[in-house]
C-alpha positions in Angstrom: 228.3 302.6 110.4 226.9 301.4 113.7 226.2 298.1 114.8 222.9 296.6 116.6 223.8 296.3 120.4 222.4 292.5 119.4 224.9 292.4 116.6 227.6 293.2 118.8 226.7 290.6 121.3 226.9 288.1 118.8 230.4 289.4 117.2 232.0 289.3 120.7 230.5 285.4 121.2 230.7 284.2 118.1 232.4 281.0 118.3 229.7 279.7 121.0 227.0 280.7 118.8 228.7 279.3 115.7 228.6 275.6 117.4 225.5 276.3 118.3 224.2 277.3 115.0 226.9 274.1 113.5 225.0 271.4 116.2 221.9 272.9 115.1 222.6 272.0 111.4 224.3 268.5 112.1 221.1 268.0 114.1 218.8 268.8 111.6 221.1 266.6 108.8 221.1 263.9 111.6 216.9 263.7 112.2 216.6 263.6 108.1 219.0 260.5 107.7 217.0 259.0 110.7 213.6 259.3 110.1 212.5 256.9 107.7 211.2 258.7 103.9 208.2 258.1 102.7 206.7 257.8 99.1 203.3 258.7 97.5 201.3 257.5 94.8 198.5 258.3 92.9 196.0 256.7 90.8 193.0 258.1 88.8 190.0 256.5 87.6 187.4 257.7 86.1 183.9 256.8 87.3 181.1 255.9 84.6 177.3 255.1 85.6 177.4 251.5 86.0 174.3 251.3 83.4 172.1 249.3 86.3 172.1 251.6 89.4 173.8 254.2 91.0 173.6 256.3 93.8 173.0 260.1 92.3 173.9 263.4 93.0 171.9 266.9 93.1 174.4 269.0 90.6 176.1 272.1 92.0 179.1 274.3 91.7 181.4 271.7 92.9 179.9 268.6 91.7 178.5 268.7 87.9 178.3 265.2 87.6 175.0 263.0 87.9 177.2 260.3 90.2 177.7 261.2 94.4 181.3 260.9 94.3 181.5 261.8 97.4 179.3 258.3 98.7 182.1 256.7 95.9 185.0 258.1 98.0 183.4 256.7 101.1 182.8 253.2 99.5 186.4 253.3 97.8 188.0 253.5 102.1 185.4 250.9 102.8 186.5 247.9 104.6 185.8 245.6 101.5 187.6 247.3 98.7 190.7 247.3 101.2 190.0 243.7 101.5 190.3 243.1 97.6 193.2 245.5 97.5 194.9 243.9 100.6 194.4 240.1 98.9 196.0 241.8 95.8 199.0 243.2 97.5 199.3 239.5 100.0 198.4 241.7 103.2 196.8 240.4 106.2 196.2 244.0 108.2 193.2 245.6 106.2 193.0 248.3 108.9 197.0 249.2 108.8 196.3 249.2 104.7 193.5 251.6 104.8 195.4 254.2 107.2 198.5 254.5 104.1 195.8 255.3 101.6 193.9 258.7 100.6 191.1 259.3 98.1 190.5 262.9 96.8 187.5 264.0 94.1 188.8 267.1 92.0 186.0 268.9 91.9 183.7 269.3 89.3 184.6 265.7 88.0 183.8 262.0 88.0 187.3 261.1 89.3 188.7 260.0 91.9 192.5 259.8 93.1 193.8 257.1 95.1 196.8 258.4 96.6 199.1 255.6 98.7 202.0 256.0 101.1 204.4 253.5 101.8 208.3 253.1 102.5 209.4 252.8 98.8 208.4 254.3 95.8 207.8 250.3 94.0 205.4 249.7 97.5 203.5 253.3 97.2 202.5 252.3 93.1 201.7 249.3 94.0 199.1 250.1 96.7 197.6 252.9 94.6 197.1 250.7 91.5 195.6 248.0 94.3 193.2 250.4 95.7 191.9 251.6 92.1 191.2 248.5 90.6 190.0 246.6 94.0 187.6 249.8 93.5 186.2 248.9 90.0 186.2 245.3 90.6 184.0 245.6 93.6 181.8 248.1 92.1 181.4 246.0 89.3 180.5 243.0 91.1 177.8 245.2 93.1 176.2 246.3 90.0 176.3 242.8 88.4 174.6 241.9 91.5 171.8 244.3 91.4 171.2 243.4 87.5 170.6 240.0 88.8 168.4 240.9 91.6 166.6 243.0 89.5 166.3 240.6 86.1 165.2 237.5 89.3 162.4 240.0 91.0 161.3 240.1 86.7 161.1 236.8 86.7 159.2 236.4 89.2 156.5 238.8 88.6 156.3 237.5 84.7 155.7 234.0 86.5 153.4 235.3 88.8 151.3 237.0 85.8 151.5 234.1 83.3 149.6 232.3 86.3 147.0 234.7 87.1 146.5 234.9 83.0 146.2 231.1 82.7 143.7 231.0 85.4 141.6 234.2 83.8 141.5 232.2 79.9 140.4 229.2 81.7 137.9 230.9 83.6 136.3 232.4 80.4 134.6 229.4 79.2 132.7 228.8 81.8 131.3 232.4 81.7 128.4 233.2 80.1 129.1 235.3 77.2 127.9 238.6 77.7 127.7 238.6 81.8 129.4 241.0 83.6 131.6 238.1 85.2 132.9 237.1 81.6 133.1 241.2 80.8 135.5 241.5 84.2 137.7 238.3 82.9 138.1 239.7 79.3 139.3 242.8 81.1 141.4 241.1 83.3 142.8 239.1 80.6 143.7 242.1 78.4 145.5 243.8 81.6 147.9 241.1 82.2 148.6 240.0 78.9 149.7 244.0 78.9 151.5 243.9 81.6 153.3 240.4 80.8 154.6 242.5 77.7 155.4 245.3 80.1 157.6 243.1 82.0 158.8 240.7 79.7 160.3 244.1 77.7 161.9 245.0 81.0 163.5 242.0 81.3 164.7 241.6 77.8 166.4 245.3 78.1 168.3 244.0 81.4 169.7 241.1 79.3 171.6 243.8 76.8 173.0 245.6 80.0 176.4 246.3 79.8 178.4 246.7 83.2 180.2 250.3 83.0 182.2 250.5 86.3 184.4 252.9 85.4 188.5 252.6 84.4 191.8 253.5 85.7 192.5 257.1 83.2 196.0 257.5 85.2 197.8 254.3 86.2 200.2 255.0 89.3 203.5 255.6 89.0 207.0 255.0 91.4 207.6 258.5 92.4 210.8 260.0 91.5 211.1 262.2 95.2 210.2 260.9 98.9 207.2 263.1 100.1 207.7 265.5 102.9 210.1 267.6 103.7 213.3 267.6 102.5 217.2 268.1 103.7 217.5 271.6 102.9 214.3 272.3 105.4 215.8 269.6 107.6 219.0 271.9 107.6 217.5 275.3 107.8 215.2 274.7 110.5 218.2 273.4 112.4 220.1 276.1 111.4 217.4 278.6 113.3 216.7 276.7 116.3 221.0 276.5 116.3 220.9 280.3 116.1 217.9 280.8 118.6 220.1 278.6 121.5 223.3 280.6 120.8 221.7 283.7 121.0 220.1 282.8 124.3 223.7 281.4 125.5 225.3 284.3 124.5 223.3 286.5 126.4 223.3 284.1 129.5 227.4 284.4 129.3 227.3 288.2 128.4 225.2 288.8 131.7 227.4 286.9 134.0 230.2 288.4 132.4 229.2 292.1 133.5 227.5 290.7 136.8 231.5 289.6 137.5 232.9 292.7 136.6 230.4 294.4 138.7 231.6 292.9 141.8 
């Protein structure tokens, strides 16, 4: 059975392309125990309409749910839940915070994952956990303060009414009974005692509100494995490029060999 002419360059300089192939290795093992492993996290919560106000979202084939997760995913990376998380974790560097962390939104859901990478696997849980529940808390407090916004603009038009309706019944004695001045008032009258109920019901349904921002379905967890590559890839891949540089040396040699003998 014959051998490749390749085969047979290798066979007759095979102990310079075995140290290649063994530096290759060593290198590859070498660059894994160098550069520093990193771990990921992840953290899922599941986002509920927050009862008050919330920004919605045409249905589609990727996104059956009422809520734009997508503008949540934006808002999640936002400079002040990394704030919140960053105060929870005792971290100065918001900016340096927000490049370790990811959010994703499986589609055809109202979740999102916050996935965090950090040195260890304690520091990677930690900052996903941080992330998810800065998240809620500052979605909360932005719904609480749109309830509030909304129950003090209420309060101000119910104000506004009862005044217009005290001036109209104070008005109607004066009027002739009868005249189309005292027919307007009586109109008038009826209208905003209407719409004082109007509003007044408003108001009282904004008192029952119940803040819904959502909760943490899947708490993070240490991982078990760095992420990334590991030493067998390390190895292999060293391995090759070991194998590619003694094949090109042992060509190299082979062709000043014969270029000797030639003269």
């Amino acid at each position: 059975m014959s051998t490749s002419p390749f085969v047979s360059l290798l066979g007759r300089h095979r102990l310079l392309t075995g140290l290649c192939v063994l530096a290759g290795m060593l290198g590859g093992a070498l660059v894994y125990a160098v550069v520093p492993a990193t771990y990921t996290a992840t953290a899922q919560v599941l986002v509920t309409p927050t009862g008050v106000q919330d920004q919605t979202n045409q249905l589609g084939p990727r996104q059956r749910e009422n809520l734009n997760l997508d503008t949540e995913a934006q808002i999640a990376q936002s400079a002040v839940v990394a704030g919140r998380a960053a105060e929870k974790l005792g971290i100065k560097d918001i900016d340096e915070l927000r490049r370790h962390v990811t959010i994703n939104v499986p589609p055809n859901s109202a979740i999102l994952s916050f996935s965090f990478t950090a040195s260890s696997p304690s520091a990677a849980a930690a900052g996903a956990q941080a992330f998810a529940t800065a998240y809620l808390a500052n979605r909360e407090a932005t719904a609480a303060q749109t309830l509030a916004a909304q129950q003090k603009l209420l309060a101000a038009a119910i104000r506004e009414a009862d005044k217009d309706l005290a001036a109209v019944t104070a008005s109607l004695p004066t009027l002739a009974k009868g005249s189309a001045e005292h027919m307007t008032a009586t109109r008038r009258q009826t209208m905003l005692n209407r719409q004082i109920a109007s509003l007044t019901a408003r108001a009282d349904t904004l008192k029952t509100v119940a803040v819904t921002p959502g909760t943490v379905i899947s708490p993070a967890r240490p991982p078990d494995a760095p992420t990334g590559p590991g030493l067998p890839l390390f190895v292999g891949s060293g391995l090759f490029l070991g194998l590619l540089v003694g094949s090109g040396a042992a060509v190299y040699r082979d062709g000043r060999s014969r270029a000797a003998h030639a003269w």
